[in-house]
Residue frames relative to the residue before (quaternion, step in Angstrom):
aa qw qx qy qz dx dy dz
X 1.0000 0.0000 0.0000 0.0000 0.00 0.00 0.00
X 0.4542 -0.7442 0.4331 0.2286 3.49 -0.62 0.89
X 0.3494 -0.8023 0.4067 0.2624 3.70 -0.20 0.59
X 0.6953 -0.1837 -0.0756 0.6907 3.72 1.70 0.35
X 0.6932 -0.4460 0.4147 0.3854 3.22 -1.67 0.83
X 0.3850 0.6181 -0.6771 0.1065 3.92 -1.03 0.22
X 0.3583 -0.7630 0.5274 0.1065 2.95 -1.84 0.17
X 0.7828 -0.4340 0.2372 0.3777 3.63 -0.44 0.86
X 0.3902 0.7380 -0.5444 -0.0821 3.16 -0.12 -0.71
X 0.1697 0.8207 -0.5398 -0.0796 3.67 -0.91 0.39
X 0.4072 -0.6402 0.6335 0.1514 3.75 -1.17 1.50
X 0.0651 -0.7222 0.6845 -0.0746 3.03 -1.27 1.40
X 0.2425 -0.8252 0.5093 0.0286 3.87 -0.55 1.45
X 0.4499 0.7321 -0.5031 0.0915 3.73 -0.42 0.34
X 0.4433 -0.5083 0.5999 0.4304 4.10 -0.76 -0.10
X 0.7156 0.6021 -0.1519 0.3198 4.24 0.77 -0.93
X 0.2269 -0.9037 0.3304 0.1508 3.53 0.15 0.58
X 0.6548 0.4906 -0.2054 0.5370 2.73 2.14 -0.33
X 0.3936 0.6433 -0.3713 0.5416 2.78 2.04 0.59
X 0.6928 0.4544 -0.2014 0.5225 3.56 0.79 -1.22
X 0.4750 0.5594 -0.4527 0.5064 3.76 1.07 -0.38
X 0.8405 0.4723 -0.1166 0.2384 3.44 0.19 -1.75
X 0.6739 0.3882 -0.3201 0.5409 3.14 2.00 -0.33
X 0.6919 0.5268 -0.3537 0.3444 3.55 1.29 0.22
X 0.3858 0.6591 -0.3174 0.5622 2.84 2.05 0.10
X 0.8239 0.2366 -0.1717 0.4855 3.64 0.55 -1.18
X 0.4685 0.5037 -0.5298 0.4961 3.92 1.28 0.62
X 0.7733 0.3719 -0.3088 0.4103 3.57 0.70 -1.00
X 0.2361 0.7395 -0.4484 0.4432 3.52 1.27 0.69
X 0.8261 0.3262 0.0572 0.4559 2.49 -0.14 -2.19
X 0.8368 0.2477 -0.0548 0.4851 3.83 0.50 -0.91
X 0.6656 -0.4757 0.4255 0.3867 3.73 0.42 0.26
X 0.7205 -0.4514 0.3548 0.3888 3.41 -1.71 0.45
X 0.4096 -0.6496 0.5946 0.2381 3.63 -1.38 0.36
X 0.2230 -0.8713 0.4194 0.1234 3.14 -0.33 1.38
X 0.6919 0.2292 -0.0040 0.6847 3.41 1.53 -0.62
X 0.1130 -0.6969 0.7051 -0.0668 3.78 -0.54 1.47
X 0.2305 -0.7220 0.6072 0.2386 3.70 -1.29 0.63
X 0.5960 -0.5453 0.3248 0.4918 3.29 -0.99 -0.29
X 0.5796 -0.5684 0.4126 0.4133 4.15 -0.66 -0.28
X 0.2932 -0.7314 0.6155 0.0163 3.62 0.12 1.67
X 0.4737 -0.5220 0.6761 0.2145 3.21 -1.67 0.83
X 0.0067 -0.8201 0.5591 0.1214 3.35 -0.75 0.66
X 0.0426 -0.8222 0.5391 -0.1776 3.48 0.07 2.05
X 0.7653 0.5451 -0.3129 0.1388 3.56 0.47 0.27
X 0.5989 0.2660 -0.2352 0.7178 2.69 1.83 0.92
X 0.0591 0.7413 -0.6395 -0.1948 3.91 -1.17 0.01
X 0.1332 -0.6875 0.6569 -0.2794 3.40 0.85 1.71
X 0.8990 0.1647 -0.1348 0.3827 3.50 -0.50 -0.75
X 0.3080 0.6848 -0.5773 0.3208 4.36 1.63 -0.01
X 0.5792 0.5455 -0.5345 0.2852 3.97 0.32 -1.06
X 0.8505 0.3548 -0.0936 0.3769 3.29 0.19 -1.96
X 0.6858 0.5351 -0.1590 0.4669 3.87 1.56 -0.86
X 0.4139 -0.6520 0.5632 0.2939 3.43 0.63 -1.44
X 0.6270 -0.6161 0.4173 0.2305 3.33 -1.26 0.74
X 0.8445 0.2210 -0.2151 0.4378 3.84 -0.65 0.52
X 0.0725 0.8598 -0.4787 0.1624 3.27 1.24 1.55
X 0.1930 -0.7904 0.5648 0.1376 3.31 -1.29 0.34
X 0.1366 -0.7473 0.6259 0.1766 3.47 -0.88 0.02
X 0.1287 -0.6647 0.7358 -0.0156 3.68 -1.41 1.17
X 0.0238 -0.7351 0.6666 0.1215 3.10 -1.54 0.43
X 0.2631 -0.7140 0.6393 -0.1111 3.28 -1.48 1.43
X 0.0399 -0.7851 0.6083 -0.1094 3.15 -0.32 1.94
X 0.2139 -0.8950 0.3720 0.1219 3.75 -0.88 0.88
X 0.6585 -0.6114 0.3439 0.2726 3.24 -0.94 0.68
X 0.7419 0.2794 -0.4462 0.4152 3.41 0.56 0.16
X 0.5064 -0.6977 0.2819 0.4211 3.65 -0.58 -0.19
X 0.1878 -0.8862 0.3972 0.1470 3.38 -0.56 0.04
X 0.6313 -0.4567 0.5770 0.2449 3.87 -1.36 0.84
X 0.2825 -0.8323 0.4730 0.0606 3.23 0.04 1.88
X 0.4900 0.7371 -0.1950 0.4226 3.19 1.62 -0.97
X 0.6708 0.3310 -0.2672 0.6076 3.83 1.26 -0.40
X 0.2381 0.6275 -0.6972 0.2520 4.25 0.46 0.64
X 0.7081 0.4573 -0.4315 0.3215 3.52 0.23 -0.61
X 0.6731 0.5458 -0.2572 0.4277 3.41 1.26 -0.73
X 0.5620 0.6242 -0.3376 0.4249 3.25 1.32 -0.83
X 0.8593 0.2810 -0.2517 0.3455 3.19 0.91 -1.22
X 0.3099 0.7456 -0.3815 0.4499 3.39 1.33 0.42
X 0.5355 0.6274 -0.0795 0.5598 3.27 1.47 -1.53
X 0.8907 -0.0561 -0.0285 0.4502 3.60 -0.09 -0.82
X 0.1136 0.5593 -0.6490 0.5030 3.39 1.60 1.73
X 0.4601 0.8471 -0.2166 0.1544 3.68 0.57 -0.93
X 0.7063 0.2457 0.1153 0.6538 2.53 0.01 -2.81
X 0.5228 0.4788 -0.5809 0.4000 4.23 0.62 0.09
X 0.7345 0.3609 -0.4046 0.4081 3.71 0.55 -0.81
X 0.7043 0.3653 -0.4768 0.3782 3.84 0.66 -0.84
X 0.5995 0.5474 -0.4888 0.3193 3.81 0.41 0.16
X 0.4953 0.6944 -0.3102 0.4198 3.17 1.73 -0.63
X 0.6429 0.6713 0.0218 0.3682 2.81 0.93 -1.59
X 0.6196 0.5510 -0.2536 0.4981 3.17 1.50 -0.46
X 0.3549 -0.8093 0.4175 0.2115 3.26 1.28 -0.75
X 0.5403 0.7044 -0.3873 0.2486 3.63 1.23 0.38
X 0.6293 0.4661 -0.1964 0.5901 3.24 1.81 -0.13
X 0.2149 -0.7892 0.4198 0.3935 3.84 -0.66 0.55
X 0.5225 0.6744 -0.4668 0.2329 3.73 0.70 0.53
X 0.7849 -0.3378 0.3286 0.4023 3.20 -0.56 0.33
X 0.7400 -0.0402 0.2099 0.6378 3.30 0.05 -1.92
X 0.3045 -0.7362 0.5961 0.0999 3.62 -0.07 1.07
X 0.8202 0.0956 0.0494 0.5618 3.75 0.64 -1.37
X 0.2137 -0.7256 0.6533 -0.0322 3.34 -1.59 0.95
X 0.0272 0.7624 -0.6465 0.0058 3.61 0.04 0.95
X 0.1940 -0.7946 0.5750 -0.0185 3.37 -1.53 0.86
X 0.0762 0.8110 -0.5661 -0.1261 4.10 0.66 0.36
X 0.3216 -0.6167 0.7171 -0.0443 3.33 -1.73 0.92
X 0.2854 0.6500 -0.6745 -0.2025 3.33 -1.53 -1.15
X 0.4705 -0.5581 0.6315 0.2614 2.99 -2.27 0.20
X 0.1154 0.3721 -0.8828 -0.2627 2.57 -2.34 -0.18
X 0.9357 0.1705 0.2534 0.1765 1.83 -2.59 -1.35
X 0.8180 0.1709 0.0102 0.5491 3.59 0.42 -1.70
X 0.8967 -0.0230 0.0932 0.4322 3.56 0.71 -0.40
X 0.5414 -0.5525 0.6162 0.1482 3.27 -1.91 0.63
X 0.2134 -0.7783 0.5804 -0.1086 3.86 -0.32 1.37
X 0.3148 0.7363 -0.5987 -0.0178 3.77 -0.20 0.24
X 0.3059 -0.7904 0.4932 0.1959 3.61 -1.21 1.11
X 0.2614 -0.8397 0.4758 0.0151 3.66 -0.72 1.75
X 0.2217 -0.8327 0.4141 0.2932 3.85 -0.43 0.42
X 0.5796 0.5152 -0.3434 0.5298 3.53 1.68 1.31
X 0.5458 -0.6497 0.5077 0.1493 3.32 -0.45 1.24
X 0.2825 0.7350 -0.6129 0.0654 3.35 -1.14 0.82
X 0.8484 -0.2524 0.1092 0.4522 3.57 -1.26 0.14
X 0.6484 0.5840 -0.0488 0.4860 2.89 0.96 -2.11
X 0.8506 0.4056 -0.1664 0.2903 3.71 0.20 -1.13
X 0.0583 -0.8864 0.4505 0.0886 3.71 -0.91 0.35
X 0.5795 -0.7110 0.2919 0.2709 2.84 -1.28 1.71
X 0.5262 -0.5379 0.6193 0.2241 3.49 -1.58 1.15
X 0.3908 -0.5055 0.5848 0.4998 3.69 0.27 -1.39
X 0.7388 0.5608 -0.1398 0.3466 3.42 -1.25 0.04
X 0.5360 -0.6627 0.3409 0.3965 3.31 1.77 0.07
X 0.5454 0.5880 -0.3482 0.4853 3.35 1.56 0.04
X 0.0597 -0.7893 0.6090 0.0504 3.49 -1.20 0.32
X 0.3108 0.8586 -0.3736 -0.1634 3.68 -1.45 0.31
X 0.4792 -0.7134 0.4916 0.1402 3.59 -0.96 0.32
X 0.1974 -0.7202 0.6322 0.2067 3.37 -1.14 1.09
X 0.4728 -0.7642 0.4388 0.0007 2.98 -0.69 2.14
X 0.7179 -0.1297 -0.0721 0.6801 3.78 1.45 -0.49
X 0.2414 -0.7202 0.5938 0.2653 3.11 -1.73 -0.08
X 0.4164 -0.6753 0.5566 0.2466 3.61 -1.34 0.16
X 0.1643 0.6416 -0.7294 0.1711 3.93 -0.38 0.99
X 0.7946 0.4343 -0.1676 0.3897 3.68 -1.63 -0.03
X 0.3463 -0.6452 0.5389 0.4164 3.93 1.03 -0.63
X 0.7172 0.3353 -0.4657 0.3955 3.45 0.71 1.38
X 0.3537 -0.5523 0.5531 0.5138 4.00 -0.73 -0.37
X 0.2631 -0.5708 0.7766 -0.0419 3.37 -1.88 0.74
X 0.4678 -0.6801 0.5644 -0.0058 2.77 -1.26 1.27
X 0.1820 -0.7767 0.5516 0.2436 4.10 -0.71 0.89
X 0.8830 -0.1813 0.1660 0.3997 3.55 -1.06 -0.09
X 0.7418 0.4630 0.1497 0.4615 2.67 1.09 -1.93
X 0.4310 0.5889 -0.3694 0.5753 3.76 1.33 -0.13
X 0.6205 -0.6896 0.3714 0.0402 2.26 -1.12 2.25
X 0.5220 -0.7153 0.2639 0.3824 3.81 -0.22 -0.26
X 0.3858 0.6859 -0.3840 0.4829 3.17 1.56 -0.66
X 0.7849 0.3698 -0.2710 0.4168 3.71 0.28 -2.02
X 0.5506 0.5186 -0.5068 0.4136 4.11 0.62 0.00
X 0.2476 0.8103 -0.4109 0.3364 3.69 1.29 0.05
X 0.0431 0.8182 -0.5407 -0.1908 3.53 -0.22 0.33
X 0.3589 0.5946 -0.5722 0.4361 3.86 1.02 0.60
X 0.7283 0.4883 -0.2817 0.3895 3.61 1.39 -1.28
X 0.4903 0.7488 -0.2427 0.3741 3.29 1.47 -0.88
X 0.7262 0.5387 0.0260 0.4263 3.14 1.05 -1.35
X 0.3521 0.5522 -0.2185 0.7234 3.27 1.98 -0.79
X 0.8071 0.3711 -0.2459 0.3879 3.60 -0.52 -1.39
X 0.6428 0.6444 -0.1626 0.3809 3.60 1.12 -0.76
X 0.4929 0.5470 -0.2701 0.6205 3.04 2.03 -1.04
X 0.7169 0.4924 -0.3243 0.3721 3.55 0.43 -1.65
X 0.6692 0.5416 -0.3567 0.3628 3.83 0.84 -0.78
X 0.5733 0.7043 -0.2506 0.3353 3.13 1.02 -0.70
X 0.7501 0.3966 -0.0090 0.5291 2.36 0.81 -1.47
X 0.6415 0.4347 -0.3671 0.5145 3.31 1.10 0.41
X 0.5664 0.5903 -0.2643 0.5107 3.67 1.74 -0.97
X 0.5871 0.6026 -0.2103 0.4979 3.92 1.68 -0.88
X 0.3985 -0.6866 0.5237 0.3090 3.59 1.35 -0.28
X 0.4434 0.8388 -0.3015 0.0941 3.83 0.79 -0.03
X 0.4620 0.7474 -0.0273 0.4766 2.28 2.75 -1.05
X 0.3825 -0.5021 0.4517 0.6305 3.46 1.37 -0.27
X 0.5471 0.5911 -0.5547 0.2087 3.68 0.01 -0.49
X 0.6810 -0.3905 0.4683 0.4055 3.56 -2.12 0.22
C-alpha cells in the first residue's frame, strides 16, 4: 500500500541523446511507461558537472505512469546510481560519466529529490542515501526553499512539474 499518492519523477542529465534514449529505455524497463516526458532544457546554471560530463548539457524529465511508494527514493536512487555506471561502462561516450540520472517524485505538496550527499537541509533515508523536498506547492504554484537548486526555480521547469501534478491531483495515475 503506498503511504501517499506521488509520482515518479526522474531527471536525466547528459550532452548525448543516445544517452537519454538508453536511460528511458532502461527506466521504462524497470519502472513502467512514462506518462509525461518534458522537453530537453539547456542545462546552463551551473558547470558543476562540465569536468566529468562535457559542455552543452541538458536536462529531461520523465514522470511515470504508475504510482509509486514514496518511501523507496532511497532505493530508487541506489537503482539508477547503477544503470549511470553500466551505461558508463559501455564506453560509447568519451566522458567519464556521459549520464546522470536523478529520481524525485511529486505529490500534492511537494517535489522530493533523493541525493547521495548529506547536507544541512536534507535527511538521511538509511543506506547512504539522503533526501530533500526540493519545492513546494502553496497558492496554485511550486515555490522554491532556500536551498533549491537554480535550474528547479525555472519556470519552463515549474510548468513541467505542474503538468506532472495534475495529473496526479486528476487521479490519472491509477491513484484514488
Amino acid at each position: 500500500m503506498l503511504s501517499a499518492p506521488a509520482i515518479r519523477l526522474l531527471a536525466v542529465i547528459t550532452r548525448h541523446s543516445a544517452a537519454l534514449d538508453w536511460a528511458m529505455e532502461r527506466a521504462t524497463e524497470q519502472w513502467g511507461p512514462v506518462a509525461l516526458k518534458s522537453e530537453s532544457f539547456a542545462f546552463t546554471e551551473t558547470d558543476y558537472y562540465e569536468a566529468t560530463m562535457g559542455a552543452g548539457l541538458t536536462k529531461t524529465f520523465l514522470a511515470f505512469e504508475q504510482p509509486a511508494d514514496p518511501g523507496d527514493v532511497g532505493r530508487w536512487k541506489h537503482q539508477t546510481g547503477g544503470w549511470e555506471r553500466d551505461y558508463a561502462q559501455l564506453a560509447r561516450h568519451a566522458e567519464p560519466r556521459p549520464l546522470n540520472l536523478d529520481p524525485g517524485y511529486i505529490t500534492l505538496a511537494k517535489l522530493v529529490l533523493a541525493s547521495t550527499k548529506d547536507h544541512a537541509h536534507r535527511i538521511y533515508l538509511g543506506d547512504g542515501m539522503f533526501a530533500e523536498v526540493t519545492l513546494y506547492f502553496k497558492g496554485g504554484q511550486w515555490l522554491p526553499r532556500e536551498w533549491t537548486f537554480p535550474d528547479y526555480r525555472r519556470d519552463d521547469y515549474q510548468r513541467f512539474f505542474l503538468q506532472v501534478r495534475q495529473r496526479l491531483r486528476g487521479g490519472k495515475a491509477g491513484l484514488p
